[in-house]
PDB file of the backbone (N, CA, C, O) and the ligand in Angstrom, with CONECT records:
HET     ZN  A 101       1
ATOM      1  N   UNK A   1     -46.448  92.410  96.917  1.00  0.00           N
ATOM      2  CA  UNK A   1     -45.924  92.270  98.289  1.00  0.00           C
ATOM      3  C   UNK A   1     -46.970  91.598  99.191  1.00  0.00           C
ATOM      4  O   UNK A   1     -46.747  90.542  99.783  1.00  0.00           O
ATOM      5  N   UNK A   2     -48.295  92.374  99.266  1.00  0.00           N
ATOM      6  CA  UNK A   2     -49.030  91.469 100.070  1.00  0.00           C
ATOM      7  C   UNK A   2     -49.405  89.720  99.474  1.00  0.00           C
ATOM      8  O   UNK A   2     -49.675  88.776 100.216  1.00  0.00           O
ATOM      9  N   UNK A   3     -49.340  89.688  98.324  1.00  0.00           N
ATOM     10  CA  UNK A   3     -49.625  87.690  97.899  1.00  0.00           C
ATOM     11  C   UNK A   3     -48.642  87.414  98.751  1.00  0.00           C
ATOM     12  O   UNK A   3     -48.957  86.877  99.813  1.00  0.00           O
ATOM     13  N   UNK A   4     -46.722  87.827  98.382  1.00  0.00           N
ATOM     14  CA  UNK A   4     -46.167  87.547  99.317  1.00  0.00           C
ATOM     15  C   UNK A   4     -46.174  86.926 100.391  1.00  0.00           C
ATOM     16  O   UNK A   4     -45.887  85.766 100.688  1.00  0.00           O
ATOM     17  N   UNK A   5     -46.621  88.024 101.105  1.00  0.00           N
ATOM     18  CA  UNK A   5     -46.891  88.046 102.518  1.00  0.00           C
ATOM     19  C   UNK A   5     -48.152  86.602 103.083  1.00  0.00           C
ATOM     20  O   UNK A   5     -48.105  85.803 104.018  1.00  0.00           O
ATOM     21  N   UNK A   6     -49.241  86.858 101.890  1.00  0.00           N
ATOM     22  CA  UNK A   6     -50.419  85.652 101.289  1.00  0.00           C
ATOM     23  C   UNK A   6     -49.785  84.639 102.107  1.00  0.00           C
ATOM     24  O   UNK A   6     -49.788  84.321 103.296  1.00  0.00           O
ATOM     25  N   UNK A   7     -49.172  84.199 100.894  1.00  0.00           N
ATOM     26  CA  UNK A   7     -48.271  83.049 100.976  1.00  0.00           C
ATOM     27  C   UNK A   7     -47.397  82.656 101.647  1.00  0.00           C
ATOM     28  O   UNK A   7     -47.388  81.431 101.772  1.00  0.00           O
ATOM     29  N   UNK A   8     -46.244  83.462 102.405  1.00  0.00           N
ATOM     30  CA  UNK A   8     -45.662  83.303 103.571  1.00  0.00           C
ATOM     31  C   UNK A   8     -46.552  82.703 104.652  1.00  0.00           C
ATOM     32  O   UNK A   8     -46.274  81.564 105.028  1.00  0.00           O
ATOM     33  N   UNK A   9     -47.581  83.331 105.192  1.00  0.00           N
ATOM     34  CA  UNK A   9     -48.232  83.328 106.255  1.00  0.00           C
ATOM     35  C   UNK A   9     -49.122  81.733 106.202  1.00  0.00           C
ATOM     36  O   UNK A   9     -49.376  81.005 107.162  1.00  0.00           O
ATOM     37  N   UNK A  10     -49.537  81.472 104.438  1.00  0.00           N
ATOM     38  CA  UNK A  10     -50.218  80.003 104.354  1.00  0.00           C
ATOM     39  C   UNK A  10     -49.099  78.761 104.680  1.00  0.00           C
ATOM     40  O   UNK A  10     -49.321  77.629 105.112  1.00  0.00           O
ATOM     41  N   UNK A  11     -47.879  79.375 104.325  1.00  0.00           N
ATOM     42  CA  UNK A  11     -46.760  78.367 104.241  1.00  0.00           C
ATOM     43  C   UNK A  11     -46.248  77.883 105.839  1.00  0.00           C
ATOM     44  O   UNK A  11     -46.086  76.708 106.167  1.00  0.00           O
ATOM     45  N   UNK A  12     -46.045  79.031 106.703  1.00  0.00           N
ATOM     46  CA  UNK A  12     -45.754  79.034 108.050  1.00  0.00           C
ATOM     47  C   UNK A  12     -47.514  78.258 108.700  1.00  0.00           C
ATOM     48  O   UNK A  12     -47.500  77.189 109.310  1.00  0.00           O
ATOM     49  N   UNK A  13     -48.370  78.743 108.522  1.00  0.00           N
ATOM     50  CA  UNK A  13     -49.101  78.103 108.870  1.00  0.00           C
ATOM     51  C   UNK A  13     -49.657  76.647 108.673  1.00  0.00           C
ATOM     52  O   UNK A  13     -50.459  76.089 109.423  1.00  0.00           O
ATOM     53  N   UNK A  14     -48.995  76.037 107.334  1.00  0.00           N
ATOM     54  CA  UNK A  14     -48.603  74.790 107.347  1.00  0.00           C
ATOM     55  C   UNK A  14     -47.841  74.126 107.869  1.00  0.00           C
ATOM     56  O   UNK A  14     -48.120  72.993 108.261  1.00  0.00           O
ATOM     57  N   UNK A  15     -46.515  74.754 108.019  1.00  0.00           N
ATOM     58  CA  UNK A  15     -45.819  74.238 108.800  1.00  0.00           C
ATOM     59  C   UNK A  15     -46.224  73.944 110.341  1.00  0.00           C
ATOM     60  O   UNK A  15     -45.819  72.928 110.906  1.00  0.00           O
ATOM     61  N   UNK A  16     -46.832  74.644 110.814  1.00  0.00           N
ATOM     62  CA  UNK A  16     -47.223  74.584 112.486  1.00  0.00           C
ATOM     63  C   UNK A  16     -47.794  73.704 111.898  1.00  0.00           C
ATOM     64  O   UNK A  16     -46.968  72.840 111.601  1.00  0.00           O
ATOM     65  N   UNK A  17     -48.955  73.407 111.504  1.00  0.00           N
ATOM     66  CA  UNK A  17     -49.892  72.509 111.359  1.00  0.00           C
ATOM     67  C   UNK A  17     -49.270  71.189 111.523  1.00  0.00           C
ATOM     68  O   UNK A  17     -49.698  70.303 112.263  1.00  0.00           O
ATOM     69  N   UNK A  18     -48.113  71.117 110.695  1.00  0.00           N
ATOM     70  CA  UNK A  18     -47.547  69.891 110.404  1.00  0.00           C
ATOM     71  C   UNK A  18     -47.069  69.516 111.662  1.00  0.00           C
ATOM     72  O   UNK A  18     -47.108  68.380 112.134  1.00  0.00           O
ATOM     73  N   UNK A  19     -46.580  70.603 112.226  1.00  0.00           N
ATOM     74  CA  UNK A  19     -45.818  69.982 113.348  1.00  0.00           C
ATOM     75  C   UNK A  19     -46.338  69.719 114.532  1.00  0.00           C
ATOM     76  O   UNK A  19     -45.668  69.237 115.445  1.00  0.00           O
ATOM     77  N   UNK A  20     -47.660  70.029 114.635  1.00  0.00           N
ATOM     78  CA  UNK A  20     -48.486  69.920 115.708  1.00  0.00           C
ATOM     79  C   UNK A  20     -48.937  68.267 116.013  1.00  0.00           C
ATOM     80  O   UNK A  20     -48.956  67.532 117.000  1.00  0.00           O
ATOM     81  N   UNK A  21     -49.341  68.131 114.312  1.00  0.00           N
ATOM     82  CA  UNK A  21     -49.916  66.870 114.085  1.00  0.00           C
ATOM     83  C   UNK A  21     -48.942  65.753 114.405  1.00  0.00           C
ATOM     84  O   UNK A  21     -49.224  64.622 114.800  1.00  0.00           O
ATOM     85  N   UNK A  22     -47.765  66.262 114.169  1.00  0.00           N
ATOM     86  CA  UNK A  22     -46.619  65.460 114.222  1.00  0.00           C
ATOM     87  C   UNK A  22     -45.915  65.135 115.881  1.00  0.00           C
ATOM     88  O   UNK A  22     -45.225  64.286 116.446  1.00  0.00           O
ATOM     89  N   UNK A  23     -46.480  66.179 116.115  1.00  0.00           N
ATOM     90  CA  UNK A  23     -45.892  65.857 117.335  1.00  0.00           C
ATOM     91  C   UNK A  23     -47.064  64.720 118.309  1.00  0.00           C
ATOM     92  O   UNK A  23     -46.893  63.669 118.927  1.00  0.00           O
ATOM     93  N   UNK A  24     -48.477  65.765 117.974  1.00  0.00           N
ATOM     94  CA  UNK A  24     -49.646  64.527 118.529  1.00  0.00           C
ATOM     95  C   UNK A  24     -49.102  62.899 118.171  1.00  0.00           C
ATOM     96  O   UNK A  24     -48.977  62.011 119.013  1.00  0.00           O
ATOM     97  N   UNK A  25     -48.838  62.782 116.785  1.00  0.00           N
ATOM     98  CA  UNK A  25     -48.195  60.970 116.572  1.00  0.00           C
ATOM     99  C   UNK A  25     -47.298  60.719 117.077  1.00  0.00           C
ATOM    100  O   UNK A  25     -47.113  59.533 117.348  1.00  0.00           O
ATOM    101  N   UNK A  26     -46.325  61.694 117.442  1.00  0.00           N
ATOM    102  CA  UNK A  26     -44.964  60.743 118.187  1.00  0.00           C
ATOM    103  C   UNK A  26     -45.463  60.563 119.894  1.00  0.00           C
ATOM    104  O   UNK A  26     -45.277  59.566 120.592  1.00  0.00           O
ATOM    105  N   UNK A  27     -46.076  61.726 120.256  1.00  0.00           N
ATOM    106  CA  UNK A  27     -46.481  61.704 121.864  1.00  0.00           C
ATOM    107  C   UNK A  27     -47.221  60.076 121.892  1.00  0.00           C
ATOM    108  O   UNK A  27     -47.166  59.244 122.798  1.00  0.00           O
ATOM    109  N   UNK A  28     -47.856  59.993 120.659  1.00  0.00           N
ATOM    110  CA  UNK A  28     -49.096  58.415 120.815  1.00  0.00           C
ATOM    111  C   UNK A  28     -47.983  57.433 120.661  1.00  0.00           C
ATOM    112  O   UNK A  28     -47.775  56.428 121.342  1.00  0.00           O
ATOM    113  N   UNK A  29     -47.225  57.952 119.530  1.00  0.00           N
ATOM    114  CA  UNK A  29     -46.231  56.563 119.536  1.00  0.00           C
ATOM    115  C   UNK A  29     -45.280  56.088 120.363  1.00  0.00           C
ATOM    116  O   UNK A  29     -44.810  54.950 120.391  1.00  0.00           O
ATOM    117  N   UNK A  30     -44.911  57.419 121.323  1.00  0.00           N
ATOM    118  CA  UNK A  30     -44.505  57.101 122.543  1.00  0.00           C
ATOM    119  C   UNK A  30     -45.063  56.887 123.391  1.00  0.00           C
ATOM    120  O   UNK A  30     -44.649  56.246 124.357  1.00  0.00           O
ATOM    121  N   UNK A  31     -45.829  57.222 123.302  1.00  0.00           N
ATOM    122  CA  UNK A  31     -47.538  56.549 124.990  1.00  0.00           C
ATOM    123  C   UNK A  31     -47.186  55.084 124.731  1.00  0.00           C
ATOM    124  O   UNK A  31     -46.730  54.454 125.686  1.00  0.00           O
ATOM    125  N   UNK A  32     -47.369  54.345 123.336  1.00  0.00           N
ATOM    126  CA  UNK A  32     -47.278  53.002 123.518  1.00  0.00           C
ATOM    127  C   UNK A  32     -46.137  52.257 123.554  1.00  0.00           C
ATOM    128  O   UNK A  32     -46.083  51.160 124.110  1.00  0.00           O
ATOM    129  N   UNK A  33     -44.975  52.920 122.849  1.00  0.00           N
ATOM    130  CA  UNK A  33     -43.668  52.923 123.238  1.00  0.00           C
ATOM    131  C   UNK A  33     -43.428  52.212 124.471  1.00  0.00           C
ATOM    132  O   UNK A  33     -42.950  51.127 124.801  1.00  0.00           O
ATOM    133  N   UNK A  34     -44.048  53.443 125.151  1.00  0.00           N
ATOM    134  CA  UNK A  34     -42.936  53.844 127.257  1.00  0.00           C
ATOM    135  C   UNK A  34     -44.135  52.271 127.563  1.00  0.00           C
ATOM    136  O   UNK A  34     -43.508  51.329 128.047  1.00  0.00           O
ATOM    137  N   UNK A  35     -44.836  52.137 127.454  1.00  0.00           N
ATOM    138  CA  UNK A  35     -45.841  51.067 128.074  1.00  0.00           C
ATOM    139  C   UNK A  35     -44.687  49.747 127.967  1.00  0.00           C
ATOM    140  O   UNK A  35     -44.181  49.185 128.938  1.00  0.00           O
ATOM    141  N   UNK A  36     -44.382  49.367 126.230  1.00  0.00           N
ATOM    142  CA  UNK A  36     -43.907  48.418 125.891  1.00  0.00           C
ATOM    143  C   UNK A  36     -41.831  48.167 126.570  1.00  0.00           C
ATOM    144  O   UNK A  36     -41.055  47.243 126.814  1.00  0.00           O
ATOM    145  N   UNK A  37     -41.852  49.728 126.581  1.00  0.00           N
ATOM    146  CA  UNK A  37     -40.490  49.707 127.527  1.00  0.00           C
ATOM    147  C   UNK A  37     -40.590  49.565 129.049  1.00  0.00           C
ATOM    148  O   UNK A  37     -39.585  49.506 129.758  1.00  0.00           O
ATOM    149  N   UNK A  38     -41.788  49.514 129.505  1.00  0.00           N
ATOM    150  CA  UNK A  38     -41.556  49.903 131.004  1.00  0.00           C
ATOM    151  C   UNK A  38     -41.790  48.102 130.765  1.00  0.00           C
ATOM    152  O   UNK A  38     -41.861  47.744 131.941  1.00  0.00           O
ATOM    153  N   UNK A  39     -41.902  47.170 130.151  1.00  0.00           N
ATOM    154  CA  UNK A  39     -42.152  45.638 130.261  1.00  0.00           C
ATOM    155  C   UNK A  39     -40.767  45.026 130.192  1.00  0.00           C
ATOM    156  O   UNK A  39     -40.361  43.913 130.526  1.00  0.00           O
ATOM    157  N   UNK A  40     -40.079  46.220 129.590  1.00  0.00           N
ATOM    158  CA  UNK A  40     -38.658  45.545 128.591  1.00  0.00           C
ATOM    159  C   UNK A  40     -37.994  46.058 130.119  1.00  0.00           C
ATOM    160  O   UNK A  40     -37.116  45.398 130.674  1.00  0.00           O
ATOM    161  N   UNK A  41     -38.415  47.021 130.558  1.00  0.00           N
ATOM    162  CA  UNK A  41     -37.288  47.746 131.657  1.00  0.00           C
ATOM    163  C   UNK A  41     -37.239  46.812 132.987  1.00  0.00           C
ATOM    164  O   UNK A  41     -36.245  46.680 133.702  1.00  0.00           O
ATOM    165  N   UNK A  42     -39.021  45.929 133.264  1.00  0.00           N
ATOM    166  CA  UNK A  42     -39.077  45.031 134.216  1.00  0.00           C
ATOM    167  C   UNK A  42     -37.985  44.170 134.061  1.00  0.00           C
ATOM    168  O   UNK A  42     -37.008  43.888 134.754  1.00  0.00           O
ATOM    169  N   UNK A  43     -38.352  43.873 133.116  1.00  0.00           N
ATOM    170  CA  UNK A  43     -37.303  41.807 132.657  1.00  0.00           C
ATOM    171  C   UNK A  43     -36.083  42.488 132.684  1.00  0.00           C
ATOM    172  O   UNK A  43     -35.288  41.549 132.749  1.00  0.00           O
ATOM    173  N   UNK A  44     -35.339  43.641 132.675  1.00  0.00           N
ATOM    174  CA  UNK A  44     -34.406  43.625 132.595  1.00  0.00           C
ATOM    175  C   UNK A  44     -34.068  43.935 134.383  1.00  0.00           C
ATOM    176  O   UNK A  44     -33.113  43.573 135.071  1.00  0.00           O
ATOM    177  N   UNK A  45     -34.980  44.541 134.644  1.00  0.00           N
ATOM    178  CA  UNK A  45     -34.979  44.711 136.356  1.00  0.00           C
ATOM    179  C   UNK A  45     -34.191  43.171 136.712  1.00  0.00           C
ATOM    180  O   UNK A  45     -32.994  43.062 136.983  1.00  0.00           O
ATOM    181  N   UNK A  46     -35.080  42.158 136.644  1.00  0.00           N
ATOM    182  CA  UNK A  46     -34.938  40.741 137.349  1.00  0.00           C
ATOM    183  C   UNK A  46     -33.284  40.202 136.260  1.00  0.00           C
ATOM    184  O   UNK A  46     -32.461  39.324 136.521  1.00  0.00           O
ATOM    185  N   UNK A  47     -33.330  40.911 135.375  1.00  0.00           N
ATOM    186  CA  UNK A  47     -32.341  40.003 134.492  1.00  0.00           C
ATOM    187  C   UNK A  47     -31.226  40.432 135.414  1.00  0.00           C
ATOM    188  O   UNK A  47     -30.433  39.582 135.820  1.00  0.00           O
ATOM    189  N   UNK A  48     -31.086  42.044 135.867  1.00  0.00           N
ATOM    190  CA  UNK A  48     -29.999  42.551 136.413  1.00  0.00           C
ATOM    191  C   UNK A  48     -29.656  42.247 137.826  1.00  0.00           C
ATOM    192  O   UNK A  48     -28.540  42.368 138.331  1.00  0.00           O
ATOM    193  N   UNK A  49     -31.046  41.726 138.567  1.00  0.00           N
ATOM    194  CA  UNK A  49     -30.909  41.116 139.378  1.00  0.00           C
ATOM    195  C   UNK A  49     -29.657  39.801 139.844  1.00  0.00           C
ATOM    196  O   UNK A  49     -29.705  38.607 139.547  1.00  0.00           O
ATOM    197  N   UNK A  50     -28.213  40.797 140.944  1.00  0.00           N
ATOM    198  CA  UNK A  50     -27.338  39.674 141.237  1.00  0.00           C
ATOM    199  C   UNK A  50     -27.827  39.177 142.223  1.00  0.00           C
ATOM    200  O   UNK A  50     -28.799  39.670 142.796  1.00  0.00           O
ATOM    201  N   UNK A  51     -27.114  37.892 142.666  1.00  0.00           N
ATOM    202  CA  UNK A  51     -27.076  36.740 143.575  1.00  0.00           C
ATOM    203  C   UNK A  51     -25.092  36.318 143.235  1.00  0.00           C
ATOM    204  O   UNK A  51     -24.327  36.018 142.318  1.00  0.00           O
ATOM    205  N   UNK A  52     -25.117  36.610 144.865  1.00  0.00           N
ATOM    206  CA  UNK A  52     -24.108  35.699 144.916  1.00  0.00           C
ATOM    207  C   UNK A  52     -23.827  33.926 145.761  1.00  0.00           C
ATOM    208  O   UNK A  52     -24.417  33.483 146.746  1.00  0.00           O
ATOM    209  N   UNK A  53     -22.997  33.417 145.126  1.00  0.00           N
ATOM    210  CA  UNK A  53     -22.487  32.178 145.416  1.00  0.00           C
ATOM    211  C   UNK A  53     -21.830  32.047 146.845  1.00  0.00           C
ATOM    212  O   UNK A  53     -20.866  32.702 147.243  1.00  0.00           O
ATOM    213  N   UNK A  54     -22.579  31.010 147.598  1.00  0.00           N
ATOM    214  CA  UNK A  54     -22.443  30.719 149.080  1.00  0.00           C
ATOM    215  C   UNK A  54     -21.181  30.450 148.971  1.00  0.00           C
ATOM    216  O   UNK A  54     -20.376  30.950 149.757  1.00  0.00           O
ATOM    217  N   UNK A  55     -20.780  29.572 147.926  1.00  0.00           N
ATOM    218  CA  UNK A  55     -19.810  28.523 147.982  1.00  0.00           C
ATOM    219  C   UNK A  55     -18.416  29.499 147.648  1.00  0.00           C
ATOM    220  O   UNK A  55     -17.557  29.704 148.506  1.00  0.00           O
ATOM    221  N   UNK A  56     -18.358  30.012 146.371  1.00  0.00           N
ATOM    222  CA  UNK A  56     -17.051  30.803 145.530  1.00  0.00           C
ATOM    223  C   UNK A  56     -16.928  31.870 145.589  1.00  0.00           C
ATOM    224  O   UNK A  56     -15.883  32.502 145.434  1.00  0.00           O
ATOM    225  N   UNK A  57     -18.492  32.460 145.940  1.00  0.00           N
ATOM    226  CA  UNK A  57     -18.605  34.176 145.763  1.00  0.00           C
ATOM    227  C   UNK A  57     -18.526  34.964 144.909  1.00  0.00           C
ATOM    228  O   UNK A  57     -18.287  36.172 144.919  1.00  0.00           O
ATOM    229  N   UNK A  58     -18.817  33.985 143.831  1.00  0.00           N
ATOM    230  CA  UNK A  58     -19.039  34.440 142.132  1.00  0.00           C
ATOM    231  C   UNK A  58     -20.830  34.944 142.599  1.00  0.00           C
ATOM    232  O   UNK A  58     -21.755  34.373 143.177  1.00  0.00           O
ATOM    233  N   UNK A  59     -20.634  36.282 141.985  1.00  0.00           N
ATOM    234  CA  UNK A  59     -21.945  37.148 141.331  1.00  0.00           C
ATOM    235  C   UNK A  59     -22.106  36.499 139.975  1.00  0.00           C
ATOM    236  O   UNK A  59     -21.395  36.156 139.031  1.00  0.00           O
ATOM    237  N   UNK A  60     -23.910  36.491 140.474  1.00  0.00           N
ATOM    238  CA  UNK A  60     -24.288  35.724 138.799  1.00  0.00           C
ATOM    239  C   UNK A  60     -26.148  36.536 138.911  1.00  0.00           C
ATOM    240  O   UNK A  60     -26.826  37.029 139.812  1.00  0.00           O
ATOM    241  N   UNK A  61     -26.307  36.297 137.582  1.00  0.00           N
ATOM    242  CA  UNK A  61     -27.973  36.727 137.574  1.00  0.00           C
ATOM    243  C   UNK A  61     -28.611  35.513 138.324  1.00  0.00           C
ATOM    244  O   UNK A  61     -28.140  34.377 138.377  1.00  0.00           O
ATOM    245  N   UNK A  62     -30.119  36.099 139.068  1.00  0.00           N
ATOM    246  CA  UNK A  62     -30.561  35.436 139.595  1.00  0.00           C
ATOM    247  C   UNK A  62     -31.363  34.027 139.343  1.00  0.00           C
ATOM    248  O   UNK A  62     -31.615  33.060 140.060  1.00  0.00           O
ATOM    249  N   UNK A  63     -31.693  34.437 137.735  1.00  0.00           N
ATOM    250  CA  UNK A  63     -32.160  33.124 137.034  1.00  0.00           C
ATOM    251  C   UNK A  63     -31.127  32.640 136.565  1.00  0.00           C
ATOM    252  O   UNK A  63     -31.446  31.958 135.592  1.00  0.00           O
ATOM    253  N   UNK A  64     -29.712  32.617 136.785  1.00  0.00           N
ATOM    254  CA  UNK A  64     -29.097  31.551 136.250  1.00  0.00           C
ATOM    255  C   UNK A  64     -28.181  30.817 137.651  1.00  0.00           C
ATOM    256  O   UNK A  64     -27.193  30.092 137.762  1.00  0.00           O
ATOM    257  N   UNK A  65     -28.983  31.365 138.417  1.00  0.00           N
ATOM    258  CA  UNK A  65     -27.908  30.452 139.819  1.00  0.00           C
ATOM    259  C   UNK A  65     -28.937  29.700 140.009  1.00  0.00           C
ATOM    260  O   UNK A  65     -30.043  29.686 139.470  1.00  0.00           O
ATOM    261  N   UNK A  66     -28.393  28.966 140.969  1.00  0.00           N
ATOM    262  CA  UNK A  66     -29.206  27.752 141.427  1.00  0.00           C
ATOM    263  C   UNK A  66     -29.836  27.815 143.118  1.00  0.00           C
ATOM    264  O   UNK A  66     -29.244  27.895 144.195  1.00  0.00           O
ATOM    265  N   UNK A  67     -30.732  27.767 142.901  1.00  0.00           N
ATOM    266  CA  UNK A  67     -31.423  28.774 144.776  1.00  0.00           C
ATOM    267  C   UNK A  67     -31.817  27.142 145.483  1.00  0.00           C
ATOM    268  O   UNK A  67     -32.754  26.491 145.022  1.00  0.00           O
ATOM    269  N   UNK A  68     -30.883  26.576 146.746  1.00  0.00           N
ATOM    270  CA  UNK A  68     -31.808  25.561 147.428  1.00  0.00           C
ATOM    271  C   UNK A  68     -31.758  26.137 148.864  1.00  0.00           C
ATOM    272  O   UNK A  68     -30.672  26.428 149.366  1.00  0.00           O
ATOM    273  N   UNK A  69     -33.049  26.319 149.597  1.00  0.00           N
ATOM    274  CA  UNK A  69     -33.287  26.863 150.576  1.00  0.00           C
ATOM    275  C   UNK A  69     -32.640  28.181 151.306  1.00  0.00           C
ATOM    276  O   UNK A  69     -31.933  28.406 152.288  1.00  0.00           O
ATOM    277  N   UNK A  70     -33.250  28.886 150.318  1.00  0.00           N
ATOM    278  CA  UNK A  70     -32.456  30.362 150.664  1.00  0.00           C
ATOM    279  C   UNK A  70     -30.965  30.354 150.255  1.00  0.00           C
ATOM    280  O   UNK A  70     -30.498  31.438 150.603  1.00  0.00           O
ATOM    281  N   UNK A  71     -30.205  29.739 149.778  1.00  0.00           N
ATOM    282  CA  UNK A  71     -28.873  30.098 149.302  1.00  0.00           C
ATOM    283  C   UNK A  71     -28.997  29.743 148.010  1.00  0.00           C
ATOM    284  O   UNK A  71     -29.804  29.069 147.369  1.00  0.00           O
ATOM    285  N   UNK A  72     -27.679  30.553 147.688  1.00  0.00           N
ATOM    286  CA  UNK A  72     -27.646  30.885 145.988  1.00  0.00           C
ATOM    287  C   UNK A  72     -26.248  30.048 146.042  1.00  0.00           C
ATOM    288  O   UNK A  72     -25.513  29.969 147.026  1.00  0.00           O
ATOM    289  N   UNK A  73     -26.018  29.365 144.614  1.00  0.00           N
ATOM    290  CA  UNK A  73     -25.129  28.872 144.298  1.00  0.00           C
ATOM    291  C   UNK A  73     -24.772  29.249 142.787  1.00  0.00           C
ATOM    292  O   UNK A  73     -25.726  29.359 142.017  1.00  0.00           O
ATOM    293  N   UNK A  74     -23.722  29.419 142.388  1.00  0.00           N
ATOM    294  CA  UNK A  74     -23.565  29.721 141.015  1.00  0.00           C
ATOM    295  C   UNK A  74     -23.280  28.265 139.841  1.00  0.00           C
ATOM    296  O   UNK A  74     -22.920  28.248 138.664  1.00  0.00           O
ATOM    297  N   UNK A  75     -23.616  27.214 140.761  1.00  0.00           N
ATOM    298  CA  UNK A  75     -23.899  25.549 139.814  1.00  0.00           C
ATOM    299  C   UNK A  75     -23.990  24.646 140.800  1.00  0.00           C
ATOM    300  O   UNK A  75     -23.476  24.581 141.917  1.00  0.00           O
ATOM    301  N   UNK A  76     -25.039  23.669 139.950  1.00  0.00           N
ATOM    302  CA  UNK A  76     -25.155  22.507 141.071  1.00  0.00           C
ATOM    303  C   UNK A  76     -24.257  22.299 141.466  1.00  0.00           C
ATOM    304  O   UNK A  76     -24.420  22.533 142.664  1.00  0.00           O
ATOM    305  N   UNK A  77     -22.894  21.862 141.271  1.00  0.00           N
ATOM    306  CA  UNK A  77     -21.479  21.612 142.498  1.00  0.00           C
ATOM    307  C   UNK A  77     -21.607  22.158 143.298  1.00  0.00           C
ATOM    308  O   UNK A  77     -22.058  21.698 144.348  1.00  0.00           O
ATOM    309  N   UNK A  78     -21.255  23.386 143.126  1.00  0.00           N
ATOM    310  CA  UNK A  78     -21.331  24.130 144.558  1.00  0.00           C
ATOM    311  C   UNK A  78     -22.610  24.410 145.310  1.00  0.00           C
ATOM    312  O   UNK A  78     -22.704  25.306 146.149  1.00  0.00           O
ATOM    313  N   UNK A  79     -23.619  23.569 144.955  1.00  0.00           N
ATOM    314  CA  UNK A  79     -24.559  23.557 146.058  1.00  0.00           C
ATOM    315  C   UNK A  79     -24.362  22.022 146.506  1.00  0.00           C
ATOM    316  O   UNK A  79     -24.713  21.726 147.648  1.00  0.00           O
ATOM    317  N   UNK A  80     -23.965  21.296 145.892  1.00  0.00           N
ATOM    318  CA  UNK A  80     -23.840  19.775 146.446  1.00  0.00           C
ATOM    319  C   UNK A  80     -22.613  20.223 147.699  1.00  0.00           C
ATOM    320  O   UNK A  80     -22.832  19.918 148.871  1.00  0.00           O
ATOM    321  N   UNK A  81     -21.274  20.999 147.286  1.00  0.00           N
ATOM    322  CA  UNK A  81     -20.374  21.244 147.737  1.00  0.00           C
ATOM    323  C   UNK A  81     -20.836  22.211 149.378  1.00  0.00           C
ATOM    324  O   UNK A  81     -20.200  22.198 150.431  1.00  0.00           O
ATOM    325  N   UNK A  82     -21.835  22.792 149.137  1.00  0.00           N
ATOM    326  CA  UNK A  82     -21.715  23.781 150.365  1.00  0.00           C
ATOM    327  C   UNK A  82     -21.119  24.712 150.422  1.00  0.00           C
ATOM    328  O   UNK A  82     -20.048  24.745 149.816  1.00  0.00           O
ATOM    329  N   UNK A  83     -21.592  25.927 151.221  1.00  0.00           N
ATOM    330  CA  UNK A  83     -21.203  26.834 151.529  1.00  0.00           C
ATOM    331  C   UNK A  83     -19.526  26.613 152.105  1.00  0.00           C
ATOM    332  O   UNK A  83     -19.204  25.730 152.901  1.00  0.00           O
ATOM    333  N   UNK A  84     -18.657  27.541 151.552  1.00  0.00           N
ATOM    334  CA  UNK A  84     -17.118  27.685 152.077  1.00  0.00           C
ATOM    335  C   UNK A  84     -17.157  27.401 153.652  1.00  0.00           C
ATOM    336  O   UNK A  84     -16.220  26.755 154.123  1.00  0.00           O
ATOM    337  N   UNK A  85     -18.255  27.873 154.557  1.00  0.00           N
ATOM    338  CA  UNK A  85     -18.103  27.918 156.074  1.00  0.00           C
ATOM    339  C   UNK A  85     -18.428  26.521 156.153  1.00  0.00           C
ATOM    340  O   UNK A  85     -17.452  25.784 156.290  1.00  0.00           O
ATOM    341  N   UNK A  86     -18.981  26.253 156.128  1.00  0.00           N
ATOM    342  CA  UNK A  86     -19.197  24.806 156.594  1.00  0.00           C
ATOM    343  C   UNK A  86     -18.379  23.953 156.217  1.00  0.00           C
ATOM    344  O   UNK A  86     -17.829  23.150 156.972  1.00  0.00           O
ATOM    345  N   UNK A  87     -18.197  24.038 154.922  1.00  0.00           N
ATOM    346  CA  UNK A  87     -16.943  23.120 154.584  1.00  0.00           C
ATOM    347  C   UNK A  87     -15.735  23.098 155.233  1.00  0.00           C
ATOM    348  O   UNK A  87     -14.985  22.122 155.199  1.00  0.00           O
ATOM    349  N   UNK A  88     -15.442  24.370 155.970  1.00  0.00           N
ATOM    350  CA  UNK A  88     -14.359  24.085 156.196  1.00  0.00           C
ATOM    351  C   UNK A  88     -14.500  23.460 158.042  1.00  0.00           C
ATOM    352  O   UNK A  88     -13.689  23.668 158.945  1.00  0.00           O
ATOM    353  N   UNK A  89     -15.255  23.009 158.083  1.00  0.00           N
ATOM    354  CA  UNK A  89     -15.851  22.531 159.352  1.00  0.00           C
ATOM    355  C   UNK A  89     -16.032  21.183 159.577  1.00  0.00           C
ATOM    356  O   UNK A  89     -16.528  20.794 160.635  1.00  0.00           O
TER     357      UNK A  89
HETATM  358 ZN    ZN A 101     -19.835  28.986 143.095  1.00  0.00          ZN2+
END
């Protein structure tokens, strides 16, 4: 009964062991993880970044409209074209 017991107690105490260690590597592998996501989370910041169109009023990401002097256009036409207000002026 007591080897038993021996052995229970070496076995559980491996186990913690294991899991201690294990957990120290995932905490590291997530330290460098969250670093490499908080880069992925920026670009996606600006990717999610809308702008809308002076001209149509189509929402588009901000790197894919076309910006001339403070207005957003969702394609060169409609920045050649102008804003709806003016045009209709
Ligand atoms: Zn447009």
């Amino acid at each position: 009964m007591g080897k038993a017991i021996f052995w229970l107690s070496i076995f559980i105490g491996g186990l913690v062991i294991t899991r201690i260690l294990a957990r120290k590597a995932a905490q590291h592998a997530a330290g460098v993880h969250f670093a490499t996501q908080r880069t992925a989370t920026n670009s996606l910041k600006t990717a999610e970044q809308m702008v809308r169109c002076e001209h149509c009023g189509l929402h588009l990401p901000r790197s894919e409209a076309t910006i001339t002097e403070n207005q957003v256009w969702c394609s060169q036409e409609h920045a050649r074209l102008g804003a709806k207000q003016q045009q209709r002026v």
